[in-house]
C-alpha positions as CSV (number, residue, x, y, z in Angstrom):
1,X,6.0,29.5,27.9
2,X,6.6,26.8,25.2
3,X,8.8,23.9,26.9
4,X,9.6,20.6,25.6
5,X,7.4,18.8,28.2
6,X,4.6,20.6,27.2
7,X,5.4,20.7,23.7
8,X,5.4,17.2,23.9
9,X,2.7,16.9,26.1
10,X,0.8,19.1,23.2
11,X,1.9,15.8,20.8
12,X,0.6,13.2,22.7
13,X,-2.7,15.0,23.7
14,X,-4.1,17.4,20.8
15,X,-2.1,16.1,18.0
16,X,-2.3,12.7,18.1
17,X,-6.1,11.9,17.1
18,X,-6.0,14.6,14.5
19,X,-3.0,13.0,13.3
20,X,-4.2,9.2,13.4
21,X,-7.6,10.1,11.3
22,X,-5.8,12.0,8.7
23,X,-3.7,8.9,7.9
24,X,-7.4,6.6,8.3
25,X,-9.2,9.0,5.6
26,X,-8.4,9.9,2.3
27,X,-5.9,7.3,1.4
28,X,-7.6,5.3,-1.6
29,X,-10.9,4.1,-2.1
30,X,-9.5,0.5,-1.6
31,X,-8.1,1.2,1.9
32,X,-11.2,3.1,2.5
33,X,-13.3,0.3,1.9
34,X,-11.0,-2.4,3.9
35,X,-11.6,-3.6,7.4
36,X,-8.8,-2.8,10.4
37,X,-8.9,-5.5,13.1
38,X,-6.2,-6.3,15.7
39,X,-8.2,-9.4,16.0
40,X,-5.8,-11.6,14.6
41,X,-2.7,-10.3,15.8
42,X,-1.0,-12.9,18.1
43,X,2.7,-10.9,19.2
44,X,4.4,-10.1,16.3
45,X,2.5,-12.3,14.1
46,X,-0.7,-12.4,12.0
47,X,-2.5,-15.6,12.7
48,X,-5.6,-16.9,10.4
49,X,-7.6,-20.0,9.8
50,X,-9.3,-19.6,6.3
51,X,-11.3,-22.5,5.2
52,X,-10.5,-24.1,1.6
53,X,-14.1,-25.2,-0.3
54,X,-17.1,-25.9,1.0
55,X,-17.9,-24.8,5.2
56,X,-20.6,-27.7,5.4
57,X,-22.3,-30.7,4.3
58,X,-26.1,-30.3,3.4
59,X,-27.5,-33.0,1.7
60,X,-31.6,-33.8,0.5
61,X,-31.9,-37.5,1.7
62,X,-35.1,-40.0,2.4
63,X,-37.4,-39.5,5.3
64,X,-36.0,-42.3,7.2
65,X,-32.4,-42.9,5.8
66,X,-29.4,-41.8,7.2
67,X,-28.2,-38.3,8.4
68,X,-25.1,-37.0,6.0
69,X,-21.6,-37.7,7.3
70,X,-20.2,-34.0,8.5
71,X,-18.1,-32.8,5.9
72,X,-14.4,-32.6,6.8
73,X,-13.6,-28.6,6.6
74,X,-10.1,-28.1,5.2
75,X,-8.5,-25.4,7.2
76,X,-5.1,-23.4,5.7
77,X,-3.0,-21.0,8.2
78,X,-2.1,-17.5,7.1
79,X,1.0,-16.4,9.2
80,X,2.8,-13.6,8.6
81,X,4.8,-11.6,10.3
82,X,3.6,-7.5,11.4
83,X,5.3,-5.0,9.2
84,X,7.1,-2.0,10.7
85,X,6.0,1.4,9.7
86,X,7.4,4.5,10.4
87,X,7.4,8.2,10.4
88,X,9.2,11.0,11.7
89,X,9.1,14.7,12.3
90,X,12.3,17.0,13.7
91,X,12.4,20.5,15.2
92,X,15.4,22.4,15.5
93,X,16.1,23.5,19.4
94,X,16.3,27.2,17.8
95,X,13.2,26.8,15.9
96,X,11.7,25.6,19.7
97,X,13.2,28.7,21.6
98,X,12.1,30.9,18.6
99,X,8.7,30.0,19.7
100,X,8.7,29.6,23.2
101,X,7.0,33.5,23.9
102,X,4.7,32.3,21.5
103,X,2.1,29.5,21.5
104,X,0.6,30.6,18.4
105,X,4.1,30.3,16.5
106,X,4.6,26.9,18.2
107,X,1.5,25.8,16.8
108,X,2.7,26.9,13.2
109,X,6.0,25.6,13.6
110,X,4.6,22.0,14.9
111,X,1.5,22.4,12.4
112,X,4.3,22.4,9.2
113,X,5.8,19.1,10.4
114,X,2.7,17.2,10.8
115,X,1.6,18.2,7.3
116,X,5.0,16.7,6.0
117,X,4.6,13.9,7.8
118,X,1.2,13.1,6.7
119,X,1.4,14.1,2.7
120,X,4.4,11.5,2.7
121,X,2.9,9.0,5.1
122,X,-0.3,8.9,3.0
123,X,1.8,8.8,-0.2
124,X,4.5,5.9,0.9
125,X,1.0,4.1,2.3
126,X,-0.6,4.1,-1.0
127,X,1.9,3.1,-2.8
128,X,2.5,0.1,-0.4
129,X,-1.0,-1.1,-1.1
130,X,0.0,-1.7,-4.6
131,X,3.4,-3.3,-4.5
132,X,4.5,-7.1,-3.6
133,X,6.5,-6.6,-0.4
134,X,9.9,-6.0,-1.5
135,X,9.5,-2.1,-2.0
136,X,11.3,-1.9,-5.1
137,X,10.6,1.0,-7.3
138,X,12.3,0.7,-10.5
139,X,15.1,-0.8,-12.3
140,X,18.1,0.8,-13.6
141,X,18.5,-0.1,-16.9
142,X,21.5,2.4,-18.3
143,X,23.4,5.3,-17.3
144,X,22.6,9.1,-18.6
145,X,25.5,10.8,-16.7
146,X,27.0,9.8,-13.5
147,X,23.9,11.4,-11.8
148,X,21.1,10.4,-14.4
149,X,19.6,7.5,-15.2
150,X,17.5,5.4,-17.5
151,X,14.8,3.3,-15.6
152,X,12.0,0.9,-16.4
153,X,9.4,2.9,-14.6
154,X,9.6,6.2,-13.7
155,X,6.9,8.4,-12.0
156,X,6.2,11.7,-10.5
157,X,6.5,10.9,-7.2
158,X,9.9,9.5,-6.6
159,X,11.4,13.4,-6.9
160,X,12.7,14.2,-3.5
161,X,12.6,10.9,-2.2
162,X,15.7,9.4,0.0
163,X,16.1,5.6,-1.7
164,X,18.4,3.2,-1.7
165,X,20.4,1.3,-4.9
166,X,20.9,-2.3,-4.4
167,X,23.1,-4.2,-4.6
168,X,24.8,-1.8,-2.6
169,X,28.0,-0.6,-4.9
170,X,31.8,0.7,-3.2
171,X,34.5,2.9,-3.9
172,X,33.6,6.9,-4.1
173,X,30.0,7.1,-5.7
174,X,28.0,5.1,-2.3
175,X,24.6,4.6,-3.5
176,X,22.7,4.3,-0.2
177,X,20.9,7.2,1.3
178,X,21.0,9.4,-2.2
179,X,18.1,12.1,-2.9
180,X,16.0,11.5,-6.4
181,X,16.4,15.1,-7.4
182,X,14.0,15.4,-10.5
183,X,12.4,13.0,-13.0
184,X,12.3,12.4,-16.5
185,X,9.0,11.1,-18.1
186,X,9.5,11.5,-21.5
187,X,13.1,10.0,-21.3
188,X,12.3,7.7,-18.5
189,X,15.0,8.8,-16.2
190,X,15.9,9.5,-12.9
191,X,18.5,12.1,-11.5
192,X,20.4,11.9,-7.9
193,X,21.6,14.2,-5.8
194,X,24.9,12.8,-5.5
195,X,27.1,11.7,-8.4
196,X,27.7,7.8,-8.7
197,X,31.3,6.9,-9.8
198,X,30.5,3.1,-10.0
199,X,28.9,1.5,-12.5
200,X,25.0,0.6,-11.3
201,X,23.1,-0.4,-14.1
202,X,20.5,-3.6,-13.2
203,X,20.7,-2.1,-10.2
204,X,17.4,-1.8,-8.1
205,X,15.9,1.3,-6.6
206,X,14.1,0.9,-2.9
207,X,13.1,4.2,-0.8
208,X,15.8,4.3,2.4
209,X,15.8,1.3,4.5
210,X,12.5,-0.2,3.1
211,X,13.6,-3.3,0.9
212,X,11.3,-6.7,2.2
213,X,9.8,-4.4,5.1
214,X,6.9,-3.2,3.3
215,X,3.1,-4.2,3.2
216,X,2.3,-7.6,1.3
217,X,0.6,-5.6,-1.0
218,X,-1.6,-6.3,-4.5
219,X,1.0,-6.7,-6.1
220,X,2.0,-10.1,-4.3
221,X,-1.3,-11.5,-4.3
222,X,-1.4,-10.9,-8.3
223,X,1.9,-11.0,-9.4
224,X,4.3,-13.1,-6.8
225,X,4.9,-16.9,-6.9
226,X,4.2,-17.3,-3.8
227,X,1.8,-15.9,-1.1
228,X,2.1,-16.5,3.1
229,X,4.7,-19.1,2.3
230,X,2.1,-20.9,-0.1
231,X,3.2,-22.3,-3.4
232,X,0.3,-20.6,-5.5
233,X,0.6,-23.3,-8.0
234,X,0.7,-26.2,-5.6
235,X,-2.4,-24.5,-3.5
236,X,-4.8,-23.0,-6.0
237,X,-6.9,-21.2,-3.0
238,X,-3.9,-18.6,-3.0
239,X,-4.0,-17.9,-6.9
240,X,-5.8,-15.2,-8.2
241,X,-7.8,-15.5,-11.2
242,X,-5.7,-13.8,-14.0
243,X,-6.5,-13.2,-18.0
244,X,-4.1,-11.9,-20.5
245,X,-6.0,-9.5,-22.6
246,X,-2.7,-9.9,-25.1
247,X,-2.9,-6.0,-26.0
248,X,-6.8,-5.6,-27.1
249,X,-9.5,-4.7,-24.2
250,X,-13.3,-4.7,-24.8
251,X,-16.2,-4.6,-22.5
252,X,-17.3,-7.9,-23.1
253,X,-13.5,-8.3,-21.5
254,X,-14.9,-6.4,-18.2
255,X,-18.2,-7.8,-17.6
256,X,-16.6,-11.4,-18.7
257,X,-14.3,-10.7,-15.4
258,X,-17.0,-10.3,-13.0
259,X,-19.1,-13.4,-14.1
260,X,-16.3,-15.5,-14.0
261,X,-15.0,-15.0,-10.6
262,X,-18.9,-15.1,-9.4
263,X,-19.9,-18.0,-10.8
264,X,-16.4,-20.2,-10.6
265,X,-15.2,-18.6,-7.4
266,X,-17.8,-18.1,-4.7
267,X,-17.1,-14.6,-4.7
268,X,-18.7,-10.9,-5.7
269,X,-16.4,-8.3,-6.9
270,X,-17.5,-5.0,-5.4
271,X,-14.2,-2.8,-6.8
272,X,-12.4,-2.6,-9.9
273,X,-9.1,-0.6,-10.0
274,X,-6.7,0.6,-12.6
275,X,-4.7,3.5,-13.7
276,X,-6.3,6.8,-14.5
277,X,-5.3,6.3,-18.2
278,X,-6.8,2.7,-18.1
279,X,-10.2,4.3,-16.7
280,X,-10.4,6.7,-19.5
281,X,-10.5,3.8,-21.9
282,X,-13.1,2.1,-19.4
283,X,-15.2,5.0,-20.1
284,X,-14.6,5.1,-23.5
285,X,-16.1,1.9,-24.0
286,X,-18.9,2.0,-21.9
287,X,-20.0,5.2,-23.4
288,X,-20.2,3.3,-26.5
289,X,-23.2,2.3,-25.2
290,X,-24.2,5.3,-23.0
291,X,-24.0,3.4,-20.4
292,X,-21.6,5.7,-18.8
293,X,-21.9,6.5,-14.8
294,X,-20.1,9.3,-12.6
295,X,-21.2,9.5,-9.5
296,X,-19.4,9.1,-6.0
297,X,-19.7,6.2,-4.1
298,X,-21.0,6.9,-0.5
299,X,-19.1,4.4,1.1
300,X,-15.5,5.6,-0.3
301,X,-16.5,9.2,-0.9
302,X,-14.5,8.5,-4.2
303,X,-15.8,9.6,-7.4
304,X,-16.4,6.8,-9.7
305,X,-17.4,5.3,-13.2
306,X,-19.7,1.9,-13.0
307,X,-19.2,-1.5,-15.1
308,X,-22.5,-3.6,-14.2
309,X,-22.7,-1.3,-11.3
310,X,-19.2,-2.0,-9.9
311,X,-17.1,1.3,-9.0
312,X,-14.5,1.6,-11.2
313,X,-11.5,3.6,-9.0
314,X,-8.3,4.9,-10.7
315,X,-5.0,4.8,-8.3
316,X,-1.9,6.7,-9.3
317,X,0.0,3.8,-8.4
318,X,-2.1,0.8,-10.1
319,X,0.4,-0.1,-13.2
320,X,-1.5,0.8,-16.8
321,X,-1.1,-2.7,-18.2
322,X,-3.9,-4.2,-15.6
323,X,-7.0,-4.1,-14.0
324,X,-7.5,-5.4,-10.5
325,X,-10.9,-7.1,-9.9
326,X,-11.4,-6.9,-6.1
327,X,-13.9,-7.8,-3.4
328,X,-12.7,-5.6,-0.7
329,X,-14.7,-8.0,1.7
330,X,-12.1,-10.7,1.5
331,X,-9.2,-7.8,2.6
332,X,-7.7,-7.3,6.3
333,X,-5.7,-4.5,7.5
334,X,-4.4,-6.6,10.7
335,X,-2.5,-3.9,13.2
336,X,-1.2,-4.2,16.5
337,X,-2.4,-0.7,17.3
338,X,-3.4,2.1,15.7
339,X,-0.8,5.2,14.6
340,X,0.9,6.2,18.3
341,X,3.9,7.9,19.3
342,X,6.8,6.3,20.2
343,X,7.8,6.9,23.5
344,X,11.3,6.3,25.8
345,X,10.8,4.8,28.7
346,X,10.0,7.9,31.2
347,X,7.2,8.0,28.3
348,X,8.7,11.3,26.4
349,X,7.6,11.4,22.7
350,X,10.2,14.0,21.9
351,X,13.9,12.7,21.5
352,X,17.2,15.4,21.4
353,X,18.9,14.1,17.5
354,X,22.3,12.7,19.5
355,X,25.2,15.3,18.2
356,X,22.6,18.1,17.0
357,X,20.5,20.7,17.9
358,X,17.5,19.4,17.4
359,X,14.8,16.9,18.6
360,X,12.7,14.4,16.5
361,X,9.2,12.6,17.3
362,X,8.1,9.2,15.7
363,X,5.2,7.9,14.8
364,X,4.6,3.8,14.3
365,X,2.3,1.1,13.4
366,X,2.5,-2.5,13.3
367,X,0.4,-3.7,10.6
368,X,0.2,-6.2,8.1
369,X,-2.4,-6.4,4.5
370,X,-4.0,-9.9,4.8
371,X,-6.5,-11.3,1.8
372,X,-8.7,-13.5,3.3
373,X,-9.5,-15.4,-0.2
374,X,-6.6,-15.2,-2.5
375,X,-9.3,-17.2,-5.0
376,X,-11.5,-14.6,-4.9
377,X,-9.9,-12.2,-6.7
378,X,-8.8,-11.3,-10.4
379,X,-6.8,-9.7,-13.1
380,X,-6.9,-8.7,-16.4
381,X,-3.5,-7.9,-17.4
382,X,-1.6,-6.7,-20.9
383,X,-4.2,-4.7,-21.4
């Protein structure tokens, strides 16, 4: 007989590793590629020394004059604080006593949660490796109706998600908590569940709860001002290398990108990334040439087209207007733990929903993106 202890005793045991290397595998080829460490994870911190320049002193000098002075290594700290990152799944009590003759039905009916919980976990992760932080979305730029709306970006996979409009407007029309019902790609619109009755437009769009608790994504290291409270201006070592391509892109571009940041920077870029429609042009040029590759790369288990044998990925949620130029060596997943269950203090993973019918189970992990060498990496953007 199904019961809740051993329906959650079924969580914690059987689901939880199946779970856990679902949301490890298959992400993107850049988290792929990236290291996970709790090494540097002091509390609820990040902690890192990264050295600025040169790591030593060696110097050619006569047989019997003096030994080189040790060079003085200039040491920067990278702290930053572990984001919170959740994910829940809820059963109904009647769905649960529905089942409980039936293992086999329990099975389906916890089987359909977990694959909800991990297409949207793997989704919201994704898109977290590419943004700066804040979690912001889009922009509202005008009003349709007093459910649709005009937006600066607009993609497939905000339908059905729960966000949030800030800053936060009053009277009837509350913007928190509203459903993104469809999308609008040719009109660049968005429509809500609920109709808005105050005006919104410049307003920002964040999914539920999320604004500033997101990863320190890409998208900080490339396009933010600052980076691990560095000033990227007044410490270069956190500034990417970035070239405006001013609207025209040509191999020479591509391959100019790699020797650059190889010759100038100390570092080899093992990934480039960009938009599916950006790779097609990619391709376009190198077939040019025929110097065209698809393969898949062994270590991602991404298929991939080459520039001077450096995988070029495409990522639904890399903007069009840039490519990302990437040594996935310099790149840190710091977590606290690995994906767990949350559990009360008798250790139940299974919670009743106070004032319903139902109980909910939550999954966490404390983690934090960290690039190692800021310096190392590059952009071509305006593509």
């Amino acid at each position: 007989m199904i019961t809740i202890e051993n329906a959650d005793k079924a969580l914690k045991d059987y689901y939880l590793d199946a779970v856990s290397a679902q949301l490890n595998d298959g992400i993107s080829p850049f988290f792929s590629a990236i290291e996970k460490s709790a090494v540097n994870v002091y509390g609820k911190d990040v902690k890192m020394a990264v050295i600025r320049g040169t790591s030593g002193n060696i110097l050619a000098g006569a047989e019997d004059g003096n030994l080189p002075d040790p060079y003085k290594n200039r040491y920067l700290s990278i702290v930053t604080p572990l984001k919170n990152l959740y994910g829940t799944i809820e059963i109904s009590d009647k769905a649960l006593r529905a089942s409980r003759e039936s293992s086999g039905a329990f099975v389906n009916l916890v089987n359909a949660e977990m694959e909800g919980l991990i297409a949207s976990a793997k989704q919201n992760f994704q898109r977290m490796l590419f943004g700066d932080g804040s979690g912001k979305m889009c922009k509202i730029l005008d009003s349709v109706s007093n459910t649709e709306y005009e937006v600066d970006t607009v993609k497939d996979y905000f339908a059905g998600m729960q966000v949030d409009v800030v800053p936060k407007v009053t009277g009837t029309g509350d913007s928190y908590g509203v459903y993104i019902t469809s999308v609008n790609k040719e009109k660049s619109t968005i429509t809500f569940a609920t109709p808005i009755s105050d005006t919104i437009t410049n307003g920002e769009v964040y999914p539920r709860g999320s604004k500033d608790n997101e990863l320190c994504g890409l998208g900080a290291i490339f396009d933010a001002a600052t980076l691990y409270g560095y000033q990227k201006t007044a410490e270069p070592y956190f500034a990417p290398y970035v070239v405006d391509a001013k609207g025209a892109l040509t191999e020479d571009m591509l391959t100019d990108m790699l020797d650059y940041v190889e010759e100038n920077c100390n570092s080899k870029i093992n990934m480039i990334i960009c938009s599916y429609k950006t790779r097609k042009r990619i391709a376009a040029l190198i077939a040019d040439n025929r110097r065209v590759v698809n393969t898949t790369d062994a270590r991602t288990g991404f298929g991939v087209v080459a520039v001077n044998d450096v995988p070029v990925y495409a990522d639904k949620y890399c903007p069009d207007d840039r490519i990302l130029f990437l040594n996935t060596d310099d790149f840190l997943l710091s977590q606290l733990c690995d994906w767990e269950w949350l559990e009360d203090e008798s250790g139940k993973i299974l919670k009743q929903v106070p004032g319903k019918a139902a109980y909910t189970a939550t999954l966490v992990k404390y983690a934090e993106l960290i690039c190692k060498k800021p310096c190392g990496q590059a952009m071509l953007k305006n593509i």
